[in-house]
C-alpha positions in Angstrom: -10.2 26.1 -0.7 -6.1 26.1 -0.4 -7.3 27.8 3.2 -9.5 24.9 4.1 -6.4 22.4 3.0 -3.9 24.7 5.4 -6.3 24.5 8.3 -6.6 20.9 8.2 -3.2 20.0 7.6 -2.4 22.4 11.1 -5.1 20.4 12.5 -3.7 17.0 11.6 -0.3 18.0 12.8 -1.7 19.0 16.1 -3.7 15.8 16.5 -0.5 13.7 16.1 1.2 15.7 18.3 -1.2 14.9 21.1 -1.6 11.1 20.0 1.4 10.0 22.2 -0.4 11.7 25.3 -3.9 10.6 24.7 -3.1 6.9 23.9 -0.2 6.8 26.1 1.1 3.5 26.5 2.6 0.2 25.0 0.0 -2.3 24.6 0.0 -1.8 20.6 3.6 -0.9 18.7 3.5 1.2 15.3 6.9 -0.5 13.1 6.4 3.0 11.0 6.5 5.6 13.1 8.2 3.7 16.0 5.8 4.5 18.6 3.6 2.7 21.1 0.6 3.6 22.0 -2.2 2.1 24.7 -4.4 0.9 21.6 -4.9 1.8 17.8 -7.8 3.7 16.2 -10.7 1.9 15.1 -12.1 2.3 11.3 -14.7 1.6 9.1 -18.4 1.5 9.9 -20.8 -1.2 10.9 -20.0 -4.6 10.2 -16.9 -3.3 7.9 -15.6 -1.8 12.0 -12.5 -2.7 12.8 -10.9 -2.2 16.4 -7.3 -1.6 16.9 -6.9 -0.6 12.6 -5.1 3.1 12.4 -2.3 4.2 13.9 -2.7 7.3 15.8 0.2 9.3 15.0 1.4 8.5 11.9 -2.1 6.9 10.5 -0.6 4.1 9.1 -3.3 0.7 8.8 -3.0 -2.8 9.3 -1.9 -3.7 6.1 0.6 -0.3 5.6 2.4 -1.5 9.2 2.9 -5.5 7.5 4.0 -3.7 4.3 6.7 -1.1 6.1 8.5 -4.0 7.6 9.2 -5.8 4.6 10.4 -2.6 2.7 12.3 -1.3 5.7 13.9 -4.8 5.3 14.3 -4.8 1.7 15.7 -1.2 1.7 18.2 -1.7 4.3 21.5 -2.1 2.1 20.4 -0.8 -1.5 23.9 -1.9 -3.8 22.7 1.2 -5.7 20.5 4.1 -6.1 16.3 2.4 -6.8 14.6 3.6 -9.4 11.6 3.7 -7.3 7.6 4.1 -8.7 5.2 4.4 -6.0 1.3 4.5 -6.7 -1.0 5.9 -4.7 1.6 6.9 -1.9 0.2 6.3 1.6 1.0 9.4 3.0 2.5 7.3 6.6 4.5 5.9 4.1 5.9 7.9 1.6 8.5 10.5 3.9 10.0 7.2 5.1 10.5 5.6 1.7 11.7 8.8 0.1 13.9 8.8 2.9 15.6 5.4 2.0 15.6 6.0 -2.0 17.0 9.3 -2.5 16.3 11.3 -5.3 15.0 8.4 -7.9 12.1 7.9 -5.7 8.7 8.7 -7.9 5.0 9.0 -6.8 2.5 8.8 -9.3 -1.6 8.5 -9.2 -4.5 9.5 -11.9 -6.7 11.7 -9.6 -4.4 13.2 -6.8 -2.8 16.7 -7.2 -0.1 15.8 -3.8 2.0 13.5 -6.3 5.3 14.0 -8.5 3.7 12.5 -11.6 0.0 12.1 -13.1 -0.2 8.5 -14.4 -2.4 6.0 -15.7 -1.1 2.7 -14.8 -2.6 1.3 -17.9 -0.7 3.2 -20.1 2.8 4.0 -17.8 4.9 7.0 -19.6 8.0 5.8 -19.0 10.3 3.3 -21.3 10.8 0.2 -20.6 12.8 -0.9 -17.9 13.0 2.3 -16.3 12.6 1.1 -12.9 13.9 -1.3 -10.2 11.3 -1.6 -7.9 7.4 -0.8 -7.9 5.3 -0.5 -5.1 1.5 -0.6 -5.7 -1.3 -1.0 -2.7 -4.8 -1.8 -3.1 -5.2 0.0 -6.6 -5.7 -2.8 -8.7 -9.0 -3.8 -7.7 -10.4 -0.3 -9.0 -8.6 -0.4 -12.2 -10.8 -2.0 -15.2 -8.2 -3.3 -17.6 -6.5 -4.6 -14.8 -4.6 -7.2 -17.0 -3.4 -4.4 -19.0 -2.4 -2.5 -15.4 0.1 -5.6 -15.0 1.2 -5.8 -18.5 2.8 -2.2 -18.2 4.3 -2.6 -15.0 6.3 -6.0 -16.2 7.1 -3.4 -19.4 8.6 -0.9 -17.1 10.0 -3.3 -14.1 13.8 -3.8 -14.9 14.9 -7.3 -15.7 16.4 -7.3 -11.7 14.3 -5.9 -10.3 11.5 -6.5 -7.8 7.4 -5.0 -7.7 4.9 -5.3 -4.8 1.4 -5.6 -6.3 -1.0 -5.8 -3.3 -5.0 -6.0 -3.8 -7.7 -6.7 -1.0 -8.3 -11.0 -1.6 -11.7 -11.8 -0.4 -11.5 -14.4 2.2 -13.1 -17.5 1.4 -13.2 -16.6 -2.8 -11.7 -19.0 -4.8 -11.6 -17.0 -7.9 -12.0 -13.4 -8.8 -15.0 -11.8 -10.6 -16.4 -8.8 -11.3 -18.7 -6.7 -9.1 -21.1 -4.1 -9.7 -19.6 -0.5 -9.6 -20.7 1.9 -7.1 -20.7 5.2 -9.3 -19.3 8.2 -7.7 -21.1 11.3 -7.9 -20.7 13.9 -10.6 -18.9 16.3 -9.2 -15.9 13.7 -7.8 -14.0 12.7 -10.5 -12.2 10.1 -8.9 -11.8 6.7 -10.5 -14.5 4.4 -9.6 -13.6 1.7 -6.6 -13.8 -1.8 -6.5 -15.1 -3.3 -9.9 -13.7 -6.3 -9.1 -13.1 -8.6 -6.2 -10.0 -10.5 -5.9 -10.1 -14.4 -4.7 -7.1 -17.4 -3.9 -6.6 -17.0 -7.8 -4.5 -13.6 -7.5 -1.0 -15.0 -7.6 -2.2 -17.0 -10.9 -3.3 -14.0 -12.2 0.0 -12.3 -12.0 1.8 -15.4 -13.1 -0.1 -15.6 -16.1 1.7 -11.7 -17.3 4.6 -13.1 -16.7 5.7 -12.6 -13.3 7.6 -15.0 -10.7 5.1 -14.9 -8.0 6.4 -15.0 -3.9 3.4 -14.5 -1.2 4.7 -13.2 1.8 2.7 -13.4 5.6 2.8 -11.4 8.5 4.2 -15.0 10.2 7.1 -14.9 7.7 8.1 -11.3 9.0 7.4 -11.1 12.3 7.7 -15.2 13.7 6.6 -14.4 17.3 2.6 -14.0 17.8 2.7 -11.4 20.6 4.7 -9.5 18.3 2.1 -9.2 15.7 -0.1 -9.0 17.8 1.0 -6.0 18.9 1.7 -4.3 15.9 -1.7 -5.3 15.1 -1.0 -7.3 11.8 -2.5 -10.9 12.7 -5.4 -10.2 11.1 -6.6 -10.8 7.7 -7.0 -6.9 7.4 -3.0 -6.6 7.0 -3.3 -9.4 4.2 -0.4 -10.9 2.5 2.7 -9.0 0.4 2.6 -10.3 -3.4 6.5 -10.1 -4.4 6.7 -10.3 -8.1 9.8 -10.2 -10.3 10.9 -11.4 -14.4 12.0 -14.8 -14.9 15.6 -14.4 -15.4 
C-alpha cells in the first residue's frame, strides 16, 4: 500500500508539471499557485458538473482560490507569531499557509493519517484560548453535534483573535435541516458526509454560540468582474467567507 501511495504521489507531481504545457495559456488565473492557464478542470458528475472548477497545477477549487485571497491578505503583516488550527487542510493550501505562520501552524482532522494532530472538533484537546486564528472549510456540514463543533472552537479561539467557519449554503434555503445520511461502506471509516444542509440561516447559527458574524463575497475581494471571472470565483461554487470573532 505505502508503494501504491509513492507511485501516485510521482504521478501527481508529474501531472502538475505538465499542466502549464497542456493548458497553456491565460484565459483563467489561479491566485494560489500564481499561474494561468488556457481553462480550469472540470469536476463533479452529471448535473453536480462543473466547468472551469479545479485548478490544474496546484488543484485548488472555486471556493479554495476565493478563500487564499482573503488569507493571503489577512496574513500579510502578522504583528506576531499565529497560533494557527487548520482542519481538514486542503492540500493546495496548506504549504502556502505554513509558509506564512511559521512553526505554530497546526493541522488537525479525525480520519486522515497526512495531518500533525488527530482531532475531534467536538471535543478540541487544547485549553482554552490556545489559538489565534482557525480556519475550517466545508466540515461542518458532516459533523452531527454541529452546535457543539462551534462551541469548542469559540472555547479555544483567543479573545483577539479571528476563525473562518465555511460550510456549503444551499442556494435558495432559507433555513437549515437535516438530511438523510448516505452511509459509507464498512470497510471506510470515514465520517459520514453531509447530514445536514445549510440555508440563509448559517450566520444566525453562529451568532447564536456567540460569535460576531462578518460574510465576506468574492465582489468584496476582487471588485472588478473580469477579474473573477478569471480566477473563476463568480460563481456560487466559491460561496461566501464566514469571518467570526468574540465580542470584545
Amino acid at each position: 500500500m505505502q508503494f501504491l501511495k509513492s507511485a501516485e504521489v510521482k504521478l501527481r507531481q508529474f501531472r502538475n508539471k505538465l499542466a502549464p504545457l497542456i493548458y497553456r495559456g491565460d484565459k483563467c488565473h489561479c491566485p494560489v499557485c500564481n499561474k494561468s492557464f488556457s481553462h480550469f478542470v472540470s469536476a463533479g458528475k452529471g448535473q453536480a458538473r462543473r466547468e472551469n472548477a479545479v485548478c490544474p497545477y496546484c488543484r485548488s477549487r472555486e471556493r479554495d482560490r476565493l478563500n487564499w485571497l482573503f488569507l493571503q491578505q489577512k496574513l500579510a503583516n502578522p504583528q506576531q507569531q499565529l497560533r494557527f488550527l487548520h482542519i481538514a487542510p486542503e492540500p493546495c493550501l496548506q504549504q502556502h499557509l505554513q509558509a506564512l505562520v511559521g512553526k505554530a501552524y497546526l493541522t488537525a482532522d479525525l480520519a486522515r493519517d497526512d495531518v500533525m494532530q488527530k482531532m475531534d472538533i467536538t471535543d478540541i484537546p487544547h485549553p482554552d484560548s490556545s489559538f489565534d486564528a482557525i480556519y475550517c472549510s466545508h466540515v461542518l456540514q458532516d459533523v452531527p453535534d454541529e452546535q457543539q463543533a462551534i462551541s469548542e472552537f469559540y472555547r479555544v479561539l483567543d479573545p483577539e483573535g479571528w476563525a473562518i467557519l465555511n460550510v456549503p449554503i444551499t442556494p435558495g434555503l432559507k433555513h437549515t435541516q437535516a438530511i438523510e445520511v448516505s452511509t459509507r461502506a464498512s470497510w471506510d471509516h470515514r465520517p459520514n458526509e453531509y447530514v445536514r444542509q445549510y440555508g440563509l440561516d448559517y450566520a444566525e447559527r453562529l451568532s447564536s454560540a456567540g460569535f460576531n458574524v462578518e460574510v465576506i463575497s468574492a465582489k468584496d475581494l476582487v471588485e472588478e468582474p473580469l477579474e473573477r471571472q478569471r480566477m473563476c470565483i463568480n460563481t456560487e461554487h466559491a460561496g461566501t467567507i464566514y469571518l467570526v470573532s468574540k465580542p470584545r
